[in-house]
SERO-4910 file (N, C-alpha, C, O; in steps of 0.05 Angstrom, whole numbers):
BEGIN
 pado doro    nc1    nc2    nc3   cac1   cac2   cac3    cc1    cc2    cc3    oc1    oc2    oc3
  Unk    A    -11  -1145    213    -22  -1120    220     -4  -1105    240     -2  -1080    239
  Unk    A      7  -1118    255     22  -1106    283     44  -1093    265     50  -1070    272
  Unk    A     58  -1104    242     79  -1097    234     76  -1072    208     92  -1055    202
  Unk    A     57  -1075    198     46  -1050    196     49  -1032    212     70  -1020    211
  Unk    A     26  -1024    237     29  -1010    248     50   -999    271     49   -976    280
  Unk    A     72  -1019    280     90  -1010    280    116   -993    257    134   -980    268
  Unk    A    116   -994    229    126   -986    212    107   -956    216    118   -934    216
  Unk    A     86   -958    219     65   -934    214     79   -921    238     94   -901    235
  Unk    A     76   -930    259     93   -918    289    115   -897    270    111   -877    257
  Unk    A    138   -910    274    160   -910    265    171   -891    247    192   -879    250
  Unk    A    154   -889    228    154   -867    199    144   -838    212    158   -818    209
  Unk    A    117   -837    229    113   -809    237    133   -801    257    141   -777    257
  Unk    A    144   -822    276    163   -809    289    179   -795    277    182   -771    282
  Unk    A    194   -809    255    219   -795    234    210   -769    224    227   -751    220
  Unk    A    184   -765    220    174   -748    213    171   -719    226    172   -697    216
  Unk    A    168   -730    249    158   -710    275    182   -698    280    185   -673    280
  Unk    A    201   -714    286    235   -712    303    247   -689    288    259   -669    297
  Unk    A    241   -699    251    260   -691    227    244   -660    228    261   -642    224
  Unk    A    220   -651    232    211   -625    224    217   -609    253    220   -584    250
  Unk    A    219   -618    276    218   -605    290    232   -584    300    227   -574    322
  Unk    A    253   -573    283    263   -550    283    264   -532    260    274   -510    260
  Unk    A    247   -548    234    242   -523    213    223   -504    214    202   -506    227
  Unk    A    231   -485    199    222   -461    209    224   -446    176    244   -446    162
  Unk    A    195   -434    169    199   -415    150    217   -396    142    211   -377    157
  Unk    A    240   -387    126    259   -382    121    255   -364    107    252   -370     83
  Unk    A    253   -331    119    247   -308    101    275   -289     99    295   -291    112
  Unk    A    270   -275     82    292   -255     68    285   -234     95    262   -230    103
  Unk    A    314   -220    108    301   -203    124    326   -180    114    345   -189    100
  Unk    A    324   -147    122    338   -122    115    347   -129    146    334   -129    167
  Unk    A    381   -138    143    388   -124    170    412   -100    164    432   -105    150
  Unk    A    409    -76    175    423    -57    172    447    -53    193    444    -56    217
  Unk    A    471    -46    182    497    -53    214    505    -23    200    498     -7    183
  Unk    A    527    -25    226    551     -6    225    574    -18    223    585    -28    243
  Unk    A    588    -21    195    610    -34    194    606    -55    175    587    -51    159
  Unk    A    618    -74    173    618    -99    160    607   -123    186    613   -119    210
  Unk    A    591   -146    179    583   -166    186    613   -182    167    623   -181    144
  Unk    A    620   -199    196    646   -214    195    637   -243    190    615   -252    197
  Unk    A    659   -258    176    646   -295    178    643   -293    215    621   -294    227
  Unk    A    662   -292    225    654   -300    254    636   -280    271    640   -282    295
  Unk    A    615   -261    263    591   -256    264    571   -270    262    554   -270    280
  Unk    A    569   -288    236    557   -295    218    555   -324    240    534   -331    251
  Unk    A    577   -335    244    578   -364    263    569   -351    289    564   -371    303
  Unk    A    566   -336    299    559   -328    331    531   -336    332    519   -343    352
  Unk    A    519   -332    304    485   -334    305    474   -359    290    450   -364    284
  Unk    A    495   -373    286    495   -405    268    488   -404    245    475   -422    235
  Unk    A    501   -374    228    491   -374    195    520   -375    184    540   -381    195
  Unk    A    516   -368    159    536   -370    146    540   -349    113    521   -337    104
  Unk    A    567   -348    101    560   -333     79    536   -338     54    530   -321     38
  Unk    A    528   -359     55    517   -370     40    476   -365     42    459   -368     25
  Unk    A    474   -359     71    455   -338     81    447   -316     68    424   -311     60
  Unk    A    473   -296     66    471   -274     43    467   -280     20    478   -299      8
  Unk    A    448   -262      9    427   -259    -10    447   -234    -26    462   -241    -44
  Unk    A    446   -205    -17    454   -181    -25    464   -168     -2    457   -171     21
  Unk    A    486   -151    -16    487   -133      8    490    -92    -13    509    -84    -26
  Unk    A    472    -84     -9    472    -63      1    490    -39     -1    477    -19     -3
  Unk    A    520    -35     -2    540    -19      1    529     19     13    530     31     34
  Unk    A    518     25    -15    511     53      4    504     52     22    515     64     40
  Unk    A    477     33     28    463     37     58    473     18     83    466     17    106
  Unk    A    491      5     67    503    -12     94    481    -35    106    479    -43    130
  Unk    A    468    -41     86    438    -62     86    446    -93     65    449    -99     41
  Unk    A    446   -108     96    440   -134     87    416   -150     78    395   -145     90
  Unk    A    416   -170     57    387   -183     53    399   -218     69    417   -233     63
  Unk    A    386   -219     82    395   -247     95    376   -264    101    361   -259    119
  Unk    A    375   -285     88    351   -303     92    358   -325    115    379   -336    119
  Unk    A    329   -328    133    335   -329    159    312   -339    164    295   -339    146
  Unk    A    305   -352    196    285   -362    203    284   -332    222    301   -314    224
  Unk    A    257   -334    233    251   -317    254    261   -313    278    264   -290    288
  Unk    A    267   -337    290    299   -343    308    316   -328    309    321   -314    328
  Unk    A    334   -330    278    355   -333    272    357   -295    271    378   -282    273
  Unk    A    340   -288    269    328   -255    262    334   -236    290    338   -212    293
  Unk    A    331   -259    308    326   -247    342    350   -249    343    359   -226    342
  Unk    A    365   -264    344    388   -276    346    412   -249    330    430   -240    344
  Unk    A    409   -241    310    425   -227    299    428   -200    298    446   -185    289
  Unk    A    395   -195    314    391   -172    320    399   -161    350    388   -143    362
  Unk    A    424   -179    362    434   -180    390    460   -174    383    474   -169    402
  Unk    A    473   -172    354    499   -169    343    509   -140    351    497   -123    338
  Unk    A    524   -131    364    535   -102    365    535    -86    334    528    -62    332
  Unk    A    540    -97    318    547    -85    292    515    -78    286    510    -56    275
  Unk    A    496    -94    292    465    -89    280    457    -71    284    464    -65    306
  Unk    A    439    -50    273    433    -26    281    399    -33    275    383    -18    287
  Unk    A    389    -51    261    356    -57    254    359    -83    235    374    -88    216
  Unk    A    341    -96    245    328   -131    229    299   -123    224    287   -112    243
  Unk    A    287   -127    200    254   -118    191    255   -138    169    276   -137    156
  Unk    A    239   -154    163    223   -168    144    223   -156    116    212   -135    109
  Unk    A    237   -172    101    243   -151     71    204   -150     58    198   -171     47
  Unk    A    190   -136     59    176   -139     45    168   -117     21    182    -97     19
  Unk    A    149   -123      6    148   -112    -26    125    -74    -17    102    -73     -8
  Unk    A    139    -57    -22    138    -31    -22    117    -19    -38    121    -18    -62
  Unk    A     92    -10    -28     75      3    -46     75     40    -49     61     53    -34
  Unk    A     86     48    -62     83     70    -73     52     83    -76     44     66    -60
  Unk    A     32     95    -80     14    104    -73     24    128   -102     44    141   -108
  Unk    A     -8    123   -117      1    143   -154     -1    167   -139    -11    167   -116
  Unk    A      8    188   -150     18    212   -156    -16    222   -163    -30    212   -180
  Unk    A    -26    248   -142    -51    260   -162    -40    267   -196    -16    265   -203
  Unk    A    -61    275   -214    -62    293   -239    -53    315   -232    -61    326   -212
  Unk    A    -38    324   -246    -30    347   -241     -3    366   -237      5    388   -245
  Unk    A      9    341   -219     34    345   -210     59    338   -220     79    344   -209
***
């Protein structure tokens, strides 16, 4: 029994230790002036592989990110806005027009 419940110990620890810095990982719009550099990208512990899309006319990144990582990037000189990519509702048009 003891050895059981030490194994039982043991496994939630791994468990506890291993989650304790994940974090939901959402797509966010960050908008710069300029180009976002690899060594931008390492200042805030991401990487190219972070990028999703980028944007060209509007100079709008899609960068998937923890909420952290969001604060964090939004401290970048080049950043001009970080917002939560979310899905856009249009609102119909009256009859008529």
């Amino acid at each position: 029994m003891k050895k059981y419940t030490l194994s039982a110990i043991c496994i939630l620890f791994l468990i506890i230790a291993g989650c304790k810095d994940m974090e939901d990982r959402n797509d966010y719009l960050v908008g710069v002036n300029g180009e976002l550099t690899e060594a931008d990208l390492a200042a805030v512990e991401l990487d190219q592989s972070d990028i999703k899309h980028r944007y060209k006319m509007m100079k709008v990144y899609v960068i998937t990110m923890t909420e952290k990582e969001a604060m964090e990037v939004e401290t970048l000189d080049k950043v001009s806005y970080v917002e939560l990519d979310q899905a856009v509702r249009v609102p119909d048009q009256p009859e008529g027009k």
